[in-house]
N, C-alpha and C positions, 0 to 999 in steps of 0.2 A: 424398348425402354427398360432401364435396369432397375430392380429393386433393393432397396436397404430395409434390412431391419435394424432397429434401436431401441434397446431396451433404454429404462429412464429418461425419457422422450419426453416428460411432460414439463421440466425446466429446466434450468440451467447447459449444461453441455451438450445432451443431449437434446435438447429441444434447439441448442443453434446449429448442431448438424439437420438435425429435419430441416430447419430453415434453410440450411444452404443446399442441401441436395435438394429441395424441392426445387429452388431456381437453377438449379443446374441439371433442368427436366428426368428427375431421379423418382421414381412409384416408391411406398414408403409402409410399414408395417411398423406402427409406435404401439411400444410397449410400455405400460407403467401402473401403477395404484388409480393413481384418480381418474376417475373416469369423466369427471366434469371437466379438466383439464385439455386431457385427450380430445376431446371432443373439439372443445372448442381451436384447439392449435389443427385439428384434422380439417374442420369446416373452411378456418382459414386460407391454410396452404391449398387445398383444393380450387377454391374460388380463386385464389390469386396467380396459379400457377397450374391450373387443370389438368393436374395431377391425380394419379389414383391414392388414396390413405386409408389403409386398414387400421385399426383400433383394437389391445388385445389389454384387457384390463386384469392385469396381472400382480399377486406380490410371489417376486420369485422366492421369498424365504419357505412357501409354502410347499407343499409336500408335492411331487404333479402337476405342477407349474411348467416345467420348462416343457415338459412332455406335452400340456396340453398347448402351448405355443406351438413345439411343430406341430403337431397333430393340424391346427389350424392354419397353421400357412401350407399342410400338404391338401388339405380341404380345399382350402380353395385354389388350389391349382397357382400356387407362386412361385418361382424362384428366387429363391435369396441370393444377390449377385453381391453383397456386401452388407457382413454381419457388424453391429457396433456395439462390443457389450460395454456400455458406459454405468449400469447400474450400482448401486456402493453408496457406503454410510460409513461413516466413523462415530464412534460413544469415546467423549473425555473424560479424565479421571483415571482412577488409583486401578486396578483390574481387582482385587480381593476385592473392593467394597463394593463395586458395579453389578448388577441385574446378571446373571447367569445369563439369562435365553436370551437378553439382545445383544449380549456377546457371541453367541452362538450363533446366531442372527448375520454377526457379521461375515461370519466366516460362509455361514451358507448363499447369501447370497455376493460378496465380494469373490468367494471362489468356487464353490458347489457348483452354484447357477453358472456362472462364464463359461466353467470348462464343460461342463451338459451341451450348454449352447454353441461350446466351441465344436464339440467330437457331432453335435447332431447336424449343425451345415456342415462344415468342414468336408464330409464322405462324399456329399453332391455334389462342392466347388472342387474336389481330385479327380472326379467321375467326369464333368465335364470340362477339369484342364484349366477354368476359369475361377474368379472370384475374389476374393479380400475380406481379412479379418481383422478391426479395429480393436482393440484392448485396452482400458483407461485404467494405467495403473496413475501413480502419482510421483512428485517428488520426494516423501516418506517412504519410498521403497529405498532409499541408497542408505539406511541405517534404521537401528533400532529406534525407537518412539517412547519413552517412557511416559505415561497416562494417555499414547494414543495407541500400545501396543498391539491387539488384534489387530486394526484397522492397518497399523504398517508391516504388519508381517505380511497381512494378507498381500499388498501390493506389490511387496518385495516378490513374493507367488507368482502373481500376475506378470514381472519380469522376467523371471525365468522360462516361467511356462512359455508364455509368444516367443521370448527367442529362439526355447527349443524348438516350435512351431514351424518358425522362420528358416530353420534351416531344411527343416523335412520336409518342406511344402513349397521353395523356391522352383524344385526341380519338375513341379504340377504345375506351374505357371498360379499358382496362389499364392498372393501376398498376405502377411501377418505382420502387423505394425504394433507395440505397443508404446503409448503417448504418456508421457511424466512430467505434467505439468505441476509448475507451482502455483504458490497461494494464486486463486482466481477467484473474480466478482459473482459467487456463489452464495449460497442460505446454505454453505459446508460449515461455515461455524456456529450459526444455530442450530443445525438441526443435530449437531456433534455437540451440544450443548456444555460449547466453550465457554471459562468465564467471559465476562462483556470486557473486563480489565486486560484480557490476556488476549482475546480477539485481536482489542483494537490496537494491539502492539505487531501484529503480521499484516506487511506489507502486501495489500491486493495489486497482486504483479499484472497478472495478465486479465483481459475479458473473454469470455466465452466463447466471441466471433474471433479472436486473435488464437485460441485453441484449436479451433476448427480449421483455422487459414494452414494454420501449418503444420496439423495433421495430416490434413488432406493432400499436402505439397509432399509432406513425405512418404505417406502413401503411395506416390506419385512416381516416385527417386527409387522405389524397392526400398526404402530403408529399414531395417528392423526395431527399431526406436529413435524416440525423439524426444529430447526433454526441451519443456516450454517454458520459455519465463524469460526473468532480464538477467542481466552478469551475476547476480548474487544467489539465484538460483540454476544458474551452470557451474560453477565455483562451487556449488556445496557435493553438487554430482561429483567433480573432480578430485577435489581435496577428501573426502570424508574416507575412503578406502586406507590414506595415508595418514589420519591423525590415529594415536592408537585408543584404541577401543575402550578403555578404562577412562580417559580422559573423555574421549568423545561424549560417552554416557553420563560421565558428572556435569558435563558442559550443560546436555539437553534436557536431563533431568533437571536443572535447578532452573532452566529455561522458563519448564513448559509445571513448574511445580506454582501453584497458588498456595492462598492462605486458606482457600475452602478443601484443599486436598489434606 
């Protein structure tokens, strides 16, 4: 029976891949902060799907995090047959006026943490020829973000890197997928503490089980990315390379600018 790890396992994206690999009799290692959470999504999928689920209550922005993850998955004697690093946060607003460290914050665990976690499976799944590595960047990787700046550099990172991935890694029989989904029925705009005006002007394109569906299908195809969402979010993938960059930037800055900015 194959196992996955998933960091940010305890809602949204990551918690509807647990759900779906667990019925698709997949053992499962959920990574996240809350530990009440964890628990209770472990208890579940177990009883409903008697499945094996490890619990690794972790904040990857902390120092020895990822380390102490493998460390624990080599404890107890797992294999990680498919890695998902789903974890990531976005902070809105101006970057001069914002909190220092939870800008910092984002970059350590948007891209620190992934690629830790990507070079520490990664050597196992070349060694044994097997394996797959899921990467959740976003649709904010295909251009600059003005007041969600870290957050979309970081993603844009997260595209390059898996591609690079992808190509080094087809010739091991190891898959690297990264997934760019749009706006999706998340607490991403609370917890990125969007205004509520501005929120509720982004269209929630996709659900969480519809991110999962066709990750997994591409997963499936060898693809090396996939962006998710409906026509207006493939259209932005497409066109944004071609509008030029000075324009683009007055466009999304007066977009995404409020009156609390």
């Amino acid at each position: 029976m194959p196992t996955a790890l998933i960091t940010g396992a305890s809602s949204g994206i990551g918690k509807a891949f647990a759900q779906k690999l667990a019925a698709h009799n997949t053992n499962l290692v959920l990574v996240a902060r809350s530990e009440e959470k964890l628990n209770q999504l472990a208890k579940k999928l177990q009883e409903k799907y008697k499945i094996q689920v490890d619990t690794l209550v972790k904040d990857l922005t902390e120092t020895g995090a990822t380390h102490d993850i493998f460390d624990a998955v080599q404890a107890k004697g797992l294999t990680i047959d498919l890695l998902i690093n789903n974890a990531g946060f976005a902070e809105y607003g101006d970057f001069a006026e914002k909190d220092e460290e939870r800008q910092i914050k984002i970059v350590q665990l948007n891209i620190l943490a992934l690629v830790d976690l990507t070079h520490k499976f990664l050597q196992g799944m070349r060694q044994r020829r097997s394996g797959s590595i899921i990467n959740v960047s976003s649709l904010t990787a295909f251009q600059p973000m003005p007041y969600l700046s870290v957050y979309a550099a970081s993603k844009a990172f997260i595209v390059s890197f898996s591609q690079a991935l992808w190509a080094e890694n087809r010739h091991y029989n190891v898959r690297i997928l990264v997934i760019c989904p749009g706006p999706v029925e998340t607490g991403f705009f609370t917890e990125a503490n969007f205004p509520p005006a501005l929120a509720a002007k982004t269209n929630k394109i996709s659900t969480c089980e519809q991110v999962v569906r066709e990750s997994l299908q591409a997963l499936e195809r060898g693809d090396s990315m996939v962006v998710i969402g409906g026509m207006t979010t493939h259209l932005i993938t497409k066109l944004s390379p071609f509008v030029p960059r000075k324009i683009l930037l007055n466009i999304l800055e007066k977009q995404f600018k409020t009156k609390t900015v």
